[in-house]
C-alpha positions in Angstrom: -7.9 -14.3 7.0 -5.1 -13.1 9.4 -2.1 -14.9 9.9 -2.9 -16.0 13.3 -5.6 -18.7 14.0 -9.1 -16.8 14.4 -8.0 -13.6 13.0 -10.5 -13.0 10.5 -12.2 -9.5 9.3 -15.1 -9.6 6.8 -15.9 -6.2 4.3 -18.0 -5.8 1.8 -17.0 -4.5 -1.6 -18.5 -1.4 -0.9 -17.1 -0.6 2.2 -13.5 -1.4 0.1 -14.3 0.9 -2.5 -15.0 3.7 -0.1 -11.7 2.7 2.1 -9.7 3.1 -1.5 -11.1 6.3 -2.8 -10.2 7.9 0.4 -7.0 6.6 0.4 -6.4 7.4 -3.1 -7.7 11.2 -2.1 -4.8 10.9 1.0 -2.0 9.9 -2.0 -3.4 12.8 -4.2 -3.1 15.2 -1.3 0.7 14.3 -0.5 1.3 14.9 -4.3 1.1 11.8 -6.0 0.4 11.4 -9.5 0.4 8.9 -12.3 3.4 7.3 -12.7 5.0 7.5 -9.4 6.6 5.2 -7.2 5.5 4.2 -4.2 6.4 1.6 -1.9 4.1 0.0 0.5 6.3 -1.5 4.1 2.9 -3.7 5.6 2.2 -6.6 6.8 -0.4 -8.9 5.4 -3.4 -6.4 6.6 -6.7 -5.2 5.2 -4.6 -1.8 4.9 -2.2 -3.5 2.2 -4.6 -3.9 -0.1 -6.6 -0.8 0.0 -2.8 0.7 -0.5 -2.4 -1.7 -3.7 -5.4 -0.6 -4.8 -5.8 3.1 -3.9 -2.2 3.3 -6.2 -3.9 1.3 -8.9 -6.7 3.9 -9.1 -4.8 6.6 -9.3 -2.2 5.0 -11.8 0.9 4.9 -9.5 3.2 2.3 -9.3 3.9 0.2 -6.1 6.4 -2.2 -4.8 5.3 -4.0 -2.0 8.0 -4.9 0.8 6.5 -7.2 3.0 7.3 -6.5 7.0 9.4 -8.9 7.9 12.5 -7.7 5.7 14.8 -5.6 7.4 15.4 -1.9 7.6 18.5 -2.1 4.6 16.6 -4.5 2.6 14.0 -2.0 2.4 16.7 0.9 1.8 17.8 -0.9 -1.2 14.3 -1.6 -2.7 13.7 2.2 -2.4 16.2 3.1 -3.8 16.5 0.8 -6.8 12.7 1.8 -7.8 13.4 5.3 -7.3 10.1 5.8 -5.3 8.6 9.1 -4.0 6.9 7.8 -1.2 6.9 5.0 1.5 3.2 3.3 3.2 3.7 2.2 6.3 
């Protein structure tokens, strides 16, 4: 469920599991490993979690900065977790 009245999506746990291997094969390419940082800038979309989950799988930690904080609040959360990349 979307935050806006009738904004709805429906996916199958396949379909998810497909979505988050290939995104986990997209964080591999650009480097990632186990044990990095990463921090995810979304809002609350079908895409955030398939970020959560694609870091999960691949054993990278993420901080998740939801989309309505501004652009220093951000700053700061990046820098304080020392990440190596930022989802948005």
């Amino acid at each position: 469920e979307g935050n806006e009245p009738g904004d709805s999506a429906k996916i199958t746990y396949s379909e998810l599991l497909h979505k988050v291997c290939q995104f986990a094969n997209v964080l591999r390419s650009q480097g990632v490993k186990k044990g990095d940082r990463i921090s995810i800038y979304l809002p609350m979309i079908l895409e955030l979690v398939v970020a959560m989950l694609a870091c999960a799988r691949i054993g990278a930690l993420h901080s998740i900065v939801f989309a309505g904080f501004s652009a220093d609040s951000l700053c700061e959360r990046i820098l304080d977790c020392s990440c190596s990349l930022l989802i948005t």
